[in-house]
N, C-alpha and C positions, 0 to 999 in steps of 0.2 A: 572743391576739385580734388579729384581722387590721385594720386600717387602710385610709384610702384610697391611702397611698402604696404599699400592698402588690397591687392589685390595674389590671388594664389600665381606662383610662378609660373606653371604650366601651362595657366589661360593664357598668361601675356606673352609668352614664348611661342606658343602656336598662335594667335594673333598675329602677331610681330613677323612672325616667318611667315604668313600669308602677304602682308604688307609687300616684305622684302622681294618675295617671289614677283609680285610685279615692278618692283622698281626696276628699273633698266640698267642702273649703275652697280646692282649685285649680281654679277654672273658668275657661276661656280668656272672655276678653269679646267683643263681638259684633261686634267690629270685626276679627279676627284673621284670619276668611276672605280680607278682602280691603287688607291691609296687607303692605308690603314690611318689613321689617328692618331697611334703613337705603337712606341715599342712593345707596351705591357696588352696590348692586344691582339688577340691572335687573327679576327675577321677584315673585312673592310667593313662599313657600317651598310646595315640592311635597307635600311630607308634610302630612297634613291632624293629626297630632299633634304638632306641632312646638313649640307653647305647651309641653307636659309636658316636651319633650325640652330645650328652652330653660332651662325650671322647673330641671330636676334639673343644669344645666350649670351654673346660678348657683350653685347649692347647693355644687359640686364646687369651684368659684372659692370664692365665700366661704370654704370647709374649710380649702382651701390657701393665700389671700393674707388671709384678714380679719384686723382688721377693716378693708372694703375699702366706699368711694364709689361712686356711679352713674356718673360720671365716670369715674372710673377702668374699670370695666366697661364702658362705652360704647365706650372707646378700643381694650378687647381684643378685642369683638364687633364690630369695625370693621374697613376692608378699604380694598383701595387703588381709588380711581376714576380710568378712564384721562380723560384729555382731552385729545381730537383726538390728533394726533400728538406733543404733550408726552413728559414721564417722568407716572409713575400719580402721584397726591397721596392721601395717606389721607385716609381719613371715618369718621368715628366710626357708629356704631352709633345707633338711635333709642333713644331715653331714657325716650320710655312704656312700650313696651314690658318694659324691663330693671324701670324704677319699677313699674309694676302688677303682674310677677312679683315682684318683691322684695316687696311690699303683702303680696300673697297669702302667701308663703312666711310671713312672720311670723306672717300671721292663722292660720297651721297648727303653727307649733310650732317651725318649724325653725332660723328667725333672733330677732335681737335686733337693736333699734337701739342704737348708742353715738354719741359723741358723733363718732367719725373713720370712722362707717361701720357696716357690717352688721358682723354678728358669730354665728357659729357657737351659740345655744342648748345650756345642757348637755340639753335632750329631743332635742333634732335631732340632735349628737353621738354621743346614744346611737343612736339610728335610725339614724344612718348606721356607724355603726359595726360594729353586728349585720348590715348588709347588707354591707357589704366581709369579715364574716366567714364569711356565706353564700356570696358569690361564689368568696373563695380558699379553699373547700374545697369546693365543683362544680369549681372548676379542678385542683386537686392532688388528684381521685382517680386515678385508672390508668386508667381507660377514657376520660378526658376530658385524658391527656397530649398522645394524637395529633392532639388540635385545633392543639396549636404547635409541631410537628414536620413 
């Protein structure tokens, strides 16, 4: 059984955001159209599913670093902002945004709260799990080598 460290991030992330997009307990809020990300950005994000794709990138962090803080998440979705002629200074990430996906994710199965942070659910694990084993076997058949070639 395949893992998330066995397979490329970005299949399980667009996966995973497919997944999301139907579940009924992930609903972007009504502010999402017109909300930036954080400070060190100057757009809103172009992709109009980007809550899903965001959703399943926590999921992939939590998997890998929990049990992990919003804080701590805020710092990794964070980027550097230039100012004026200066060197760049980081900025963290907005922290509703991270907090109301986190909200959601739980109210679906896939996290737990602990006392040092979220943490990976043994129902989530399993979800995520079966889907990293879907993905690395579309990848290792024979007619889908020549995608990394």
């Amino acid at each position: 059984m395949a893992k998330v460290y066995d397979i490329p991030s970005t299949d399980l992330i667009v996966k995973l955001a497919e997944r999301l997009k139907k579940d009924k307990k992930i609903e972007p809020p009504d502010w999402v159209a017109y909300v930036k990300t954080g400070s060190h950005v100057e757009k809103i994000p172009q992709n109009r599913d980007w809550w899903y794709i965001r959703c399943a990138s926590l999921v992939r962090k939590v998997y890998l670093h929990g049990p992990i803080g919003t804080s701590d998440l805020r710092s990794m979705y964070g980027g550097r902002k230039r100012i004026g002629y200066n060197l760049d200074h980081h900025r963290d990430a907005g922290g509703s945004i991270i907090r109301k996906a986190l909200q959601q994710l739980e109210s679906a199965g896939y996290l737990t709260k602990k006392k040092g942070g979220r943490l990976m659910s043994d129902e989530g694990m399993k979800k995520i799990d079966r889907l990293a084993t879907e993905i690395f076997k579309e990848i290792h058949t024979i007619p889908n080598l020549q995608r990394y070639a």
